[in-house]
N, C-alpha and C positions, 0 to 999 in steps of 0.2 A: 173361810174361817177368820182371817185376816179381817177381811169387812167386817163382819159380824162382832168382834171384839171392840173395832175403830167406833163403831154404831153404836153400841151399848158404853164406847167410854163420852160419843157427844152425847145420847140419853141423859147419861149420868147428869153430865156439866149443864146441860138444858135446864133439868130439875131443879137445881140447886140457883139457879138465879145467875146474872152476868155478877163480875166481881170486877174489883180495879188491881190490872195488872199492868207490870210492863218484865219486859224481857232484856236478858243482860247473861252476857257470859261470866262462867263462876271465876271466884279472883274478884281483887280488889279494881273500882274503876277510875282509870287515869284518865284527867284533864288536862287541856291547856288552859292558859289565863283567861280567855275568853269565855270559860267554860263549858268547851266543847267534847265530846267521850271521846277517848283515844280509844276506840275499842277493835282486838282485832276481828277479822272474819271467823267468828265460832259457829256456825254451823251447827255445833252439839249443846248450842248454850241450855241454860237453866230455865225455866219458867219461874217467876219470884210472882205471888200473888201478895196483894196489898190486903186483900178485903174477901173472903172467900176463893172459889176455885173460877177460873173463867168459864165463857160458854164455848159452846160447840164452835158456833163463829169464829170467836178471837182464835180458839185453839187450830183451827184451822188457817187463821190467819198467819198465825206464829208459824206453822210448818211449810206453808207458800212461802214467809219469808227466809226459812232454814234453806230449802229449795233456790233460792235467786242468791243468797251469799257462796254454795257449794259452786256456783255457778260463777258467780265474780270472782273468787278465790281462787279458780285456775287460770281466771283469765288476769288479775294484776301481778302475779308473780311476787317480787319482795317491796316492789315501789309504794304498794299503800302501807307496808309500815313506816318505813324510812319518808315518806311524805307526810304522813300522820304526825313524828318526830320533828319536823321540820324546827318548828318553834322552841320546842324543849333543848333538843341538840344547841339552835342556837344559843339560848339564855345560859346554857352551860358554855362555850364558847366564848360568850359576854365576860362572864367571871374570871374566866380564864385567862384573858388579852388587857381585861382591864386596870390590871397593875401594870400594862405595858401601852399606856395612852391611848386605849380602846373605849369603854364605855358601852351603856345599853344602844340598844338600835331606836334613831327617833320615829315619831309618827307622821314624819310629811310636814310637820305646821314649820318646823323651824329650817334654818339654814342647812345642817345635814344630817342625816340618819347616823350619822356615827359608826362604831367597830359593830359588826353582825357575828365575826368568828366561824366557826368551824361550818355550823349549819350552813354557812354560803357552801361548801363544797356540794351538799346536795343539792343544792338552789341552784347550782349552777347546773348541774349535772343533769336535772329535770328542766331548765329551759332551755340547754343544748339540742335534750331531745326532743324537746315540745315542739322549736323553732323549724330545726332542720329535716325533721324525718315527719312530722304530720301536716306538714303544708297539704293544700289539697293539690294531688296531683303529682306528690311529690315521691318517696320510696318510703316505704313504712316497714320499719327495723321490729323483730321484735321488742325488742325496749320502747320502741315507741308504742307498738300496740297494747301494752300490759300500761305502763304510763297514762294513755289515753285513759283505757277502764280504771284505774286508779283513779284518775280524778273524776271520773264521769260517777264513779260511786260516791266519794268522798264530796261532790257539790249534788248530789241527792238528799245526801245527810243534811245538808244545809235549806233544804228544802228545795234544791234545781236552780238558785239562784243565789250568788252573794253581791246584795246591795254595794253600788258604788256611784256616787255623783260629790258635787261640790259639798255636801254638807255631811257629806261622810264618806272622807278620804280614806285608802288605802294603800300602808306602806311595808316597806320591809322590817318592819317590828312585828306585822304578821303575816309571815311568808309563806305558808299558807292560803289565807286570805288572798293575797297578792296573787298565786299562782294560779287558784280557780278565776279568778277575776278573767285574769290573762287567756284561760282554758275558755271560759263560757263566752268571749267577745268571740274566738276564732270558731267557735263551734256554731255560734248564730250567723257564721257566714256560708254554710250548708246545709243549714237546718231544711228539711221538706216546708213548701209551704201550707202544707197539712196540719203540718204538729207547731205551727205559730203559736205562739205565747206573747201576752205583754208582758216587756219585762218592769219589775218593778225599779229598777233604775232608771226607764226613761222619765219617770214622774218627776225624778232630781234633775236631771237631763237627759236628750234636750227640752223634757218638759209636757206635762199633762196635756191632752186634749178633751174635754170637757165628755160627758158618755153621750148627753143630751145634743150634741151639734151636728148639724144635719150633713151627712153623708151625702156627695154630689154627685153627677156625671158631667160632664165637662169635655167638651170639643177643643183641643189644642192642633196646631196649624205648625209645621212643621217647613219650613222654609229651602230649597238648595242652598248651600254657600255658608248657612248658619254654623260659623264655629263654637268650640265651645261648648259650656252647658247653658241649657236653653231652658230657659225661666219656662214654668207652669201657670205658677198662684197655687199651687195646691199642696196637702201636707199628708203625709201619709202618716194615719196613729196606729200607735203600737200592736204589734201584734196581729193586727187586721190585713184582711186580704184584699187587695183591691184588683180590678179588672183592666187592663190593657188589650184595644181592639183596635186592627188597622182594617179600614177598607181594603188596600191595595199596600200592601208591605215592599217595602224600593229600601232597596242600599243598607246599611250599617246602622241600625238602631240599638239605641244602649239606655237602659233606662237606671238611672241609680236613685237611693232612695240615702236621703241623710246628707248634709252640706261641707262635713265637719271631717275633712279628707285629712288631716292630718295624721299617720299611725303615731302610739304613742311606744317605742321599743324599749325592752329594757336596759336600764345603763351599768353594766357591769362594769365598776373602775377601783383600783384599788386606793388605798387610804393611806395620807403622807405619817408623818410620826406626830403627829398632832390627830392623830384620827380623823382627819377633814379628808374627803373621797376629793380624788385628783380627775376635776373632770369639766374636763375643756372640749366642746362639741367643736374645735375647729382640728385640734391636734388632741383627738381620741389618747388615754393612755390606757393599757391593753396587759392585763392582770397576766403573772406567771401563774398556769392554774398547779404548777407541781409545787411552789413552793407555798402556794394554798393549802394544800394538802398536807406538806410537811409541816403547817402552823406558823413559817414564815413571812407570813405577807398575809394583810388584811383586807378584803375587800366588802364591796356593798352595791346593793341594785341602785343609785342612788335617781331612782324615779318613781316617785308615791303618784298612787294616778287618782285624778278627781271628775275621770271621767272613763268609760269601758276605751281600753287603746284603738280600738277600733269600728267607728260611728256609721262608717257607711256602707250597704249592701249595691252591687250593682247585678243587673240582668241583660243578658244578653237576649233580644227578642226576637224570634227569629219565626213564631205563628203568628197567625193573624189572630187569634185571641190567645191571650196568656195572663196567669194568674201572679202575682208578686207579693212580696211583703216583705217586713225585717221587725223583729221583737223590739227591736229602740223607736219605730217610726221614722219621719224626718221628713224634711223637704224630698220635693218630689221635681227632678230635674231630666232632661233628656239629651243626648248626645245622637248628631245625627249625619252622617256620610254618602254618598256614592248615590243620592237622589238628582235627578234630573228636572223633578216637579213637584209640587209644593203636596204632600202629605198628611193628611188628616189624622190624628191621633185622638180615639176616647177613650176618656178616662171614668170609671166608677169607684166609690167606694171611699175619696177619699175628702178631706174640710178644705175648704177653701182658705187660705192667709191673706193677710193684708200683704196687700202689691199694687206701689203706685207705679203706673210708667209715665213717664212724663213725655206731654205733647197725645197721650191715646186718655189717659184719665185729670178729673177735675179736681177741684179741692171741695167743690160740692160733693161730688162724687167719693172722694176720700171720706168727710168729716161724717158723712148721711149713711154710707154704708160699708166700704174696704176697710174701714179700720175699727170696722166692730166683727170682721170676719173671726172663729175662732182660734185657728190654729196659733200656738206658743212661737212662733217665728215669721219675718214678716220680711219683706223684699223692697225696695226701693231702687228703680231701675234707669238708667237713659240711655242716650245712643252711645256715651264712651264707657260707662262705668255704673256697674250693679253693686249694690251693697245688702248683705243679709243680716241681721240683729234679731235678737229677741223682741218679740210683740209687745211688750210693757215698754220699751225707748219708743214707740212711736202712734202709741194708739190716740196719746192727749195732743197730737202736735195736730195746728191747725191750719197753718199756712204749708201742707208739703211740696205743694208745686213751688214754692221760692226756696226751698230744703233742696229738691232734686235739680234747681238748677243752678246752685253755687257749688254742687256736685260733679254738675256736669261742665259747668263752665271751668271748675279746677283738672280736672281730669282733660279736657281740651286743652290748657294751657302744656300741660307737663307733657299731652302728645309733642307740638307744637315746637316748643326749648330745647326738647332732646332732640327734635329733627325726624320724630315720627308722621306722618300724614294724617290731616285731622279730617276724620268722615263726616261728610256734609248732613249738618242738621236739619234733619229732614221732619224730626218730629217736631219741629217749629210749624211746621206746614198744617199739622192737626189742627189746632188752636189759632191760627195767626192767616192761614191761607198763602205763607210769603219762606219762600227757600233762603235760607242765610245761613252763616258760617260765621264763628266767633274766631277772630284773630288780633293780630298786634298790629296798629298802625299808629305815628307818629306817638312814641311811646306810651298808650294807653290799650287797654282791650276792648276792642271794638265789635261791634256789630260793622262784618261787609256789605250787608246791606242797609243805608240809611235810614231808608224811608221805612224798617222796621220800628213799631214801638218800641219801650221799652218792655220787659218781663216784669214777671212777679215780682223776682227779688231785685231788681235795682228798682223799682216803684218801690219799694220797704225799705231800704237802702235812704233813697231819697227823699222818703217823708219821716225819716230819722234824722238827719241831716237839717231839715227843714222847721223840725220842732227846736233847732241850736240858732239854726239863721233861715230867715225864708229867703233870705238870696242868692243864697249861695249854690250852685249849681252842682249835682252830681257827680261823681269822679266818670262817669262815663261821655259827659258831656252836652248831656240835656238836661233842660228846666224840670224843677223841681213840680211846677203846672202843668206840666203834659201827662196827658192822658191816653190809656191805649186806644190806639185806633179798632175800633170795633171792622167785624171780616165782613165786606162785601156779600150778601149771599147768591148775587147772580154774578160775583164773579169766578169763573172757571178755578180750580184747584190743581195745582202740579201735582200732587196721590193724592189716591183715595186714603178714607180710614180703611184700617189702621197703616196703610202706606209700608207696606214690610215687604211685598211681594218683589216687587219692581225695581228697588233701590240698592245701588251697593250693598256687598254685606262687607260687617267689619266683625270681630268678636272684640266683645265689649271688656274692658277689666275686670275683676270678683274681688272684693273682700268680704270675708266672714269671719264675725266675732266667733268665738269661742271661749270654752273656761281654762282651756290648756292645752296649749300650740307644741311640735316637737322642740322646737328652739325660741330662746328669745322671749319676750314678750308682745312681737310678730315679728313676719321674713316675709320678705316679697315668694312670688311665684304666683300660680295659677288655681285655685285663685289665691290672691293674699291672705294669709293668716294673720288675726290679732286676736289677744287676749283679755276681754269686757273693756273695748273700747266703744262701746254700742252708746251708751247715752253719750259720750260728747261727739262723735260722729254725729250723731241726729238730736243736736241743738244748735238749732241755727244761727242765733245772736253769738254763740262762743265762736264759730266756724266764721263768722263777721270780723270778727274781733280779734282773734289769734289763730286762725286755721287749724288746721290737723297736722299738726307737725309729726305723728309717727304714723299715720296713710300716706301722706304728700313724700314722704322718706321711704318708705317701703316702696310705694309705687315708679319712684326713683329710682328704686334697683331694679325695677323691670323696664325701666326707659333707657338704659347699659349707659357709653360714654360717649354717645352722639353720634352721629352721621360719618361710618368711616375711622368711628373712633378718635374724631377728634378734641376734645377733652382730657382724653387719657393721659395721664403722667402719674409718675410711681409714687403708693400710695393714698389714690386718691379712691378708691372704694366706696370711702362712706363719707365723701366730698362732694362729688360734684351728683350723686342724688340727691342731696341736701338742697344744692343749688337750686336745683328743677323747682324745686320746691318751696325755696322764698321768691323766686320769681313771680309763683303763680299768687304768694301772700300780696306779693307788691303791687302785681297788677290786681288781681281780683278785691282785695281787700284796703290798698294802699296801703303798707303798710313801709316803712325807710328800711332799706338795707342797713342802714346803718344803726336802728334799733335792732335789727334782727342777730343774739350774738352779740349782743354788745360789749360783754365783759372779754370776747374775744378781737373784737375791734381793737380796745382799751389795749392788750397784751400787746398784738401784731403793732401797734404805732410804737409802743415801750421798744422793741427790737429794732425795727424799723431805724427810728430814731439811732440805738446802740450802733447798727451795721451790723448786726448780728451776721454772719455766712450762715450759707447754706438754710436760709430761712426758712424755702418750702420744706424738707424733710427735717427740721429742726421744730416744727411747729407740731402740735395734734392737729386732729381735725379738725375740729370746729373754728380753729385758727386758721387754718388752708381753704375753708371753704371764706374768709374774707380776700382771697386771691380773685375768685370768681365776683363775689357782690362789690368790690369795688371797683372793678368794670361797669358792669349793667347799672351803679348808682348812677357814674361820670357819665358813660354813654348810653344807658337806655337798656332797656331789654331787647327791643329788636335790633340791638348789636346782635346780642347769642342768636337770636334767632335768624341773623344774617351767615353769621359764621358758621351755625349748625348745618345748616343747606348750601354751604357752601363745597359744589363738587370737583373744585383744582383736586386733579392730584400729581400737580408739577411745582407744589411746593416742595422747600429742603426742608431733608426728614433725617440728616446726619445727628444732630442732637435732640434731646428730650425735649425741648420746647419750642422744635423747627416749627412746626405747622401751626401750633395753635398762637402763636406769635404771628407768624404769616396770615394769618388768616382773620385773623382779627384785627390788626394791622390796617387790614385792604378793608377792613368791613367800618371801621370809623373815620380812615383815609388818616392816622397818626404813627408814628413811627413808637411801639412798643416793646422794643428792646431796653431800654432803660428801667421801664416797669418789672419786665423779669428778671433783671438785673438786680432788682432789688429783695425778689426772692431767691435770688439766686438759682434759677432755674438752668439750663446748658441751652445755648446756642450755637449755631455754626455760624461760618465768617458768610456762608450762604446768605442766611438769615440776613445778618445787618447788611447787606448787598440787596435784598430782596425790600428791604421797608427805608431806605439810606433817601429817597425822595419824597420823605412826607416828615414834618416835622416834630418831634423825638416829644415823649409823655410816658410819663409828666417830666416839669421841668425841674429843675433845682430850689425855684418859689415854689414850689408846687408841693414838691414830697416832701418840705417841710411840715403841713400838713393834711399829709394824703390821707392820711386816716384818723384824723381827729378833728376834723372840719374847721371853721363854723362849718356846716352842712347847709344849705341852699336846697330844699326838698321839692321838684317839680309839681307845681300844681297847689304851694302849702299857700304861696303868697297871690294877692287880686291879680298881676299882670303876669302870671304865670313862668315867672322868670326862669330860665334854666340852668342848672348846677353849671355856675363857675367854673367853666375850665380855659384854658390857654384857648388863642385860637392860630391856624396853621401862619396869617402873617406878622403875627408878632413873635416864631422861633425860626429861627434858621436847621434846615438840614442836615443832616451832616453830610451831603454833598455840595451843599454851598458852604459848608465850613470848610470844606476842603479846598475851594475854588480858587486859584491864585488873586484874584481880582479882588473878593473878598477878603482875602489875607492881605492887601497890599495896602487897602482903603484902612482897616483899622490899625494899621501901624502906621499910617499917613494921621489916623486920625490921634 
């Protein structure tokens, strides 16, 4: 009977023509400012026809949908109200605090989002249990499961996705927003790869790949020893499924998908009485949440995100064929262990990116075809250091083999200074037929092997130089006329191409830009993070000219305090990376310590001069890193790089500047207790007993002006002169000042 009534009421609605309707529970409908329906689960709602009666269809559509809310409504329990509220509650909240130096909540663009009020109590209370209780893996509270279905409904409503990249940020002005954002990055990390979707936030970031570009298969060669993540060339687009196939599956395969390792968490911190959020990522300050509650204490998420917090999916591989993906896309990277021989990996399905490696690719080969690959990110590779950027920094550049090797040849330097072992460049051998190693020898950076040509980039170096003066000869020390020795081709090759098999493995450095790093506007670690430093990274004439002062600094923090830690003195953190780092300016670029910092020179001679005490901990940084570069001006870089390797360890270590005195000391053959004397560093009576046989530097002519020159710049003048300093026979000891002999002749005299 039932059917029979259901049938004659679609009949009806059939007859009468479709109409335009929508559906809406009775009651007035509440928005947010966004103008989204705060509506709750009614199940019983109304039918409201705009234009006639609907059809059978829709009506039937309405009652599947009556059916799937009866059903969500036991499963979110009270959180999709009170999440729905989020925004309202706060803006009340606002009004409320804001006679007490509170204010609206900002949008991310400015310095801070301001007073948020009460609504943070729920905002808190739903990322407690977001974080804690639905990790995968983890114990799942009922709160969390009713939470989960609350927002898995509430970003349905929004159509399954809330847009988030650089050109539409989101912040805790709409908390809401904010919390699906959060909800749908951690859900795309166990999504089936069935029910893949592109999401439409990779198109913001990290960025479209074209529908038209041809889908590859691709043979990748997987090496023992290979640490690290190991470059492809390939890009995985959104949403798509690609194919992973191993002949023969050995040891610990990891395939991750997406570059952009940084999570982005939220920053719950509470706000001073200027409504400014008190939030210092080294000393966290850590909100009372009771007295949130009682309306005494103000806090705020103070992290608007301009990107999903979380970029990259990883897979654990463990068939010989396996399917993958991730809704953002991403580079496409492999991790690989417990192999004993080199492993074949294909790949289908995914675009190829521009990726030069230098010493395996050409610049013909770049400008003709890698760098019109499609994928939106693009690799730049060599034996010390990979760097990842967006595809627009590097597709016009046309010299990249002299790009990749002022990359590499900086990245060997800062191995080198800090005392790390520099892995023999072997992809010289591609291109060149001839095994060499970049190092320091008689204060320059040298090619060890002579009878190497020159490279790309000191030939563009040198015919820059050449257009000011044709005489003048390179800072590396060859004629501005010489021309690469073209390769033998009967003669034998030390490896094969691509020469990876056979050779030491090293793992290479990683930096990747990004639009927003967790701290900072980058931190060293693995790989490096920075934040759109992509196009002056990959311009060559600036990286000429002034280096990369926050790569060369970053990378510095992962090169620690030298060999044994000899560097180390207190304070020095964000000093002697620094160092590493105009080392590799000076040699690779020529650039004066004594320009490097200059307004800091300028200060440290002001003191200097005073007698200021306690100079090194009285200084900033950038002041303290002149403690380091006026060594290496007077004696050279490969002082540091004498004392770095230098493995005494029966130097005295009673005070703070035992060893690095000592040891540098022994490595110019000058007595440098006076020098830290001047910054006031601690030594032991060890010490001046340990350096009391080499003559004492600088002298009293001397530190008048130690840091204010003239300066005498090696290599600036025709006979190469070198920086003025004392030399060991014209100071006495202080063991021959101590000498009776010598005390008797100048009171005789």
């Amino acid at each position: 009977m039932k059917k029979l009534v259901f049938t004659l009421f679609a009949i009806t609605f059939a007859t009468m023509g479709s109409a335009q309707v929508t559906f809406r529970g009775a009651g007035p409908v509440e928005t947010d400012s966004q103008g989204h329906v705060i509506e709750k689960l009614d199940y019983d709602r109304k039918i409201v026809a705009t234009n006639g009666l609907p059809s059978a269809a829709e009506y039937r559509a309405e009652l599947a949908e009556r059916e799937r809310m009866k059903k969500v409504a036991r499963e979110v329990g009270p959180w999709f109200d009170a999440i729905q509220h989020l925004e309202i509650v706060q803006k009340d909240g606002e009004q409320k605090y804001d006679a007490d130096g509170g204010g609206m909540a900002g949008d991310g663009a400015g310095p801070t989002p301001g007073q948020t009020g009460e609504g943070m109590v729920a905002y808190i209370e739903a990322m407690r249990v977001f974080n804690s209780n639905t990790a995968e893996g983890g114990s799942v509270s009922k709160d969390a499961k009713q939470l989960k279905a609350a927002l898995e409904e509430l970003l349905y409503r929004r159509g399954g996705e809330v847009v988030c990249g650089p050109s539409r940020g989101v912040s805790i002005k709409y908390p809401l927003e904010l919390l699906l954002v959060r909800y749908q990055s951690w859900k795309a990390q166990s999504i089936p790869v069935k029910e893949l979707y592109p999401a439409k936030s990779a198109d913001l970031w990290p960025g479209k790949v074209p529908e038209e570009a041809e889908r590859v298969t691709k043979k990748v060669t997987l090496y023992p020893g290979e640490g690290g993540y190991i470059s492809t060339g390939l890009y995985v687009p959104p949403g798509e499924v690609i194919t992973i196939k191993c002949g023969s599956l050995t040891g610990n395969l990891m395939a991750q998908i997406g570059c952009h390792t940084d999570k982005l968490d939220p920053k719950i911190v509470p706000l001073d009485e200027d409504g400014n959020p008190m939030d210092d990522p080294y000393n966290p300050v850590v909100p009372n949440l009771a007295k949130v509650k009682m309306g005494w204490e103000q806090i705020t998420d103070n992290r608007p995100l301009w990107r999903w917090p979380d970029m990259v999916r990883r897979f654990q591989i463990k068939k010989k064929r396996e399917e993958i993906g991730h809704v953002l896309g991403g580079v496409l990277w492999f991790q690989w262990s417990g192999g004993s021989r080199p492993m074949e990996v294909e790949v289908s399905g995914c675009v190829q990116m521009p990726w030069f490696r230098l010493g395996i690719d050409t610049n013909k080969d770049w400008v003709e075809t890698l760098s019109k690959y499609p994928a939106p990110w693009a690799e730049l590779q060599t034996k010390t250091i990979i760097l990842t950027v967006e595809s627009k920094y590097v597709r016009n550049v046309k010299n990249m083999e002299a790009l990749a090797q002022w990359w590499g040849k900086a990245a060997s330097i800062m191995l080198r200074v800090s005392g790390h072992g520099l892995p023999t460049d072997t992809e010289a051998d591609n291109f060149r037929a001839a095994k060499r190693e970049w190092g320091i020898l008689d204060k320059k950076l040298v090619q060890m092997n002579p009878e190497a040509p020159q490279d790309t980039e000191e030939l563009l170096r040198a015919a820059a130089k050449a257009k000011a003066d044709p005489a003048v000869k390179d800072r590396y020390g060859f004629t501005v006329e010489q021309e690469p020795v073209p390769i033998d081709p009967k003669k034998p090759k030390a490896l094969k191409i691509p020469s990876r098999e056979n050779e030491p493995k090293n793992t290479p450095m990683r930096i990747v830009d990004d639009v927003q790093i967790s701290v900072g506007a980058g931190h060293s670690g693995y790989p490096i993070m920075c934040m759109e430093w992509g196009g002056g990274m990959m311009n060559l004439a600036g990286l000429q000219r002034s280096g990369s002062w926050g790569a060369l600094h970053e990378i510095g923090h992962n090169m620690g305090q030298g060999t044994n830690g000899i560097f180390a003195l207190p304070g020095n953190t964000e000093v002697v990376n620094n160092f590493y780092g105009t080392c590799t300016m000076n040699l690779l670029n020529g650039t004066r310590f004594t320009k490097i910092c200059k307004d800091a020179w300028d200060s440290i001679a002001k003191k200097a001069d005073a007698k200021t005490p306690n100079l090194w901990m009285s200084s900033p940084v950038f002041e303290r890193l002149v403690f380091y570069m006026t060594l290496a001006h007077y004696f050279g870089v490969e002082s540091v790089v004498t004392v770095v390797n230098d493995k005494n360890d029966k130097y005295p270590t009673s005070a703070i500047g035992d060893r690095l005195c000592c040891a540098w000391s022994k490595a110019i053959q000058r007595d440098l207790t006076p020098y830290f004397e001047i910054w006031g560093i601690p030594l032991s009576k060890a010490a001046y007993t340990y350096t009391q046989d080499w003559a004492p530097w600088p002298t009293e002519e001397e530190r008048v002006q130690l840091f204010t020159g003239p300066f005498v710049y090696r290599g600036e003048v025709e006979d190469d002169a070198p920086i003025e300093v004392s030399t060991p026979e014209d100071v006495k000891t202080r063991r021959q000042l101590r000498a009776r002999e010598h005390f008797k002749k100048t009171v005789t005299e």
